[in-house]
N, C-alpha and C positions, 0 to 999 in steps of 0.2 A: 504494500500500500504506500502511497506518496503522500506524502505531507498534505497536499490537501485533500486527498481522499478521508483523513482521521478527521478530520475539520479541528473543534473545538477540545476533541480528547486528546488533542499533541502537546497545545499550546496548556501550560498550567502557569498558573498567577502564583509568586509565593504567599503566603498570610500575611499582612499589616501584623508588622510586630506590636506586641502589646507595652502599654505604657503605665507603669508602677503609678497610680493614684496615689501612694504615700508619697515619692521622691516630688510627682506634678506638684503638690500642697506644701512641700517642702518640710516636712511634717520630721521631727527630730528620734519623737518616743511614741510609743502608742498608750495612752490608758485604760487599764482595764475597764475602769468602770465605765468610762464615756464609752468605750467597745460594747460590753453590755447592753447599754442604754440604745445603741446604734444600731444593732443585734436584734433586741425587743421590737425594735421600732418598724427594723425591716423585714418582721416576721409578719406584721399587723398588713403593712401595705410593700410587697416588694418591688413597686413603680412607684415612680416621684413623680410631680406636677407636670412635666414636660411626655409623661410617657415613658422615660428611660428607664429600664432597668437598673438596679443600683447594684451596685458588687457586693456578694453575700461570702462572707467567709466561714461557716458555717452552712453546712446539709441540714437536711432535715432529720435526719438521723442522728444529728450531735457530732457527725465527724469532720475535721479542719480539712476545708477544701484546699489539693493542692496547686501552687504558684502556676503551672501549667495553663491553669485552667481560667485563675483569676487576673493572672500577668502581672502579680506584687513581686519586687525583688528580694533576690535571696537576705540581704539585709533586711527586709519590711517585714518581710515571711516570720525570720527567724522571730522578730520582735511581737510580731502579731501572734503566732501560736504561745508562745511566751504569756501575752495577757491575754490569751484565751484561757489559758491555760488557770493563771492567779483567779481568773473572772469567774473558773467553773470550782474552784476549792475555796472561794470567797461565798458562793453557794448564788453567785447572778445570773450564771448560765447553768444549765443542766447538765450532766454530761450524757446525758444519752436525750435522743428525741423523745417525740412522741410517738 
């Protein structure tokens, strides 16, 4: 087959690499309890005003979504599982779903 006989399945786009929402806000630490509070919040409504999806770092099952998935850096990650972590033995977050 020749190249344009494949049409569309030759040519592939790479993915828009993702861009760390912690480093964009320029954000230092994470807190646990504002995470919690953030957590709760985006369990009730998980679309904000404009429609968009908000990044959920948390499943619904209670397990830490990995960086893959959310596009936070290995720095933000480390920090964020970290007060996921403080968040869920402070007793803010559950550790298992529902």
């Amino acid at each position: 087959m020749s190249r344009e006989a494949k049409g569309a399945a030759y040519y592939r786009r790479a993915p828009r690499r993702k861009v760390c929402p912690f480093c964009a806000n320029k954000v230092k630490e994470i807190d646990y309890i504002a995470l919690a509070k953030e957590v709760e919040k985006n369990s009730e409504k998980s679309y904000d005003r404009s429609g968009e999806r908000r990044p959920r770092y948390i499943a619904e099952n209670g397990k830490i979504i990995p960086r893959r998935t959310t596009g936070v850096c290995v720095k933000h990650q480390r920090l964020l599982s970290q007060a996921i972590k403080r968040a869920r033995v402070m007793a803010l977050m559950p550790f298992k779903g529902e």
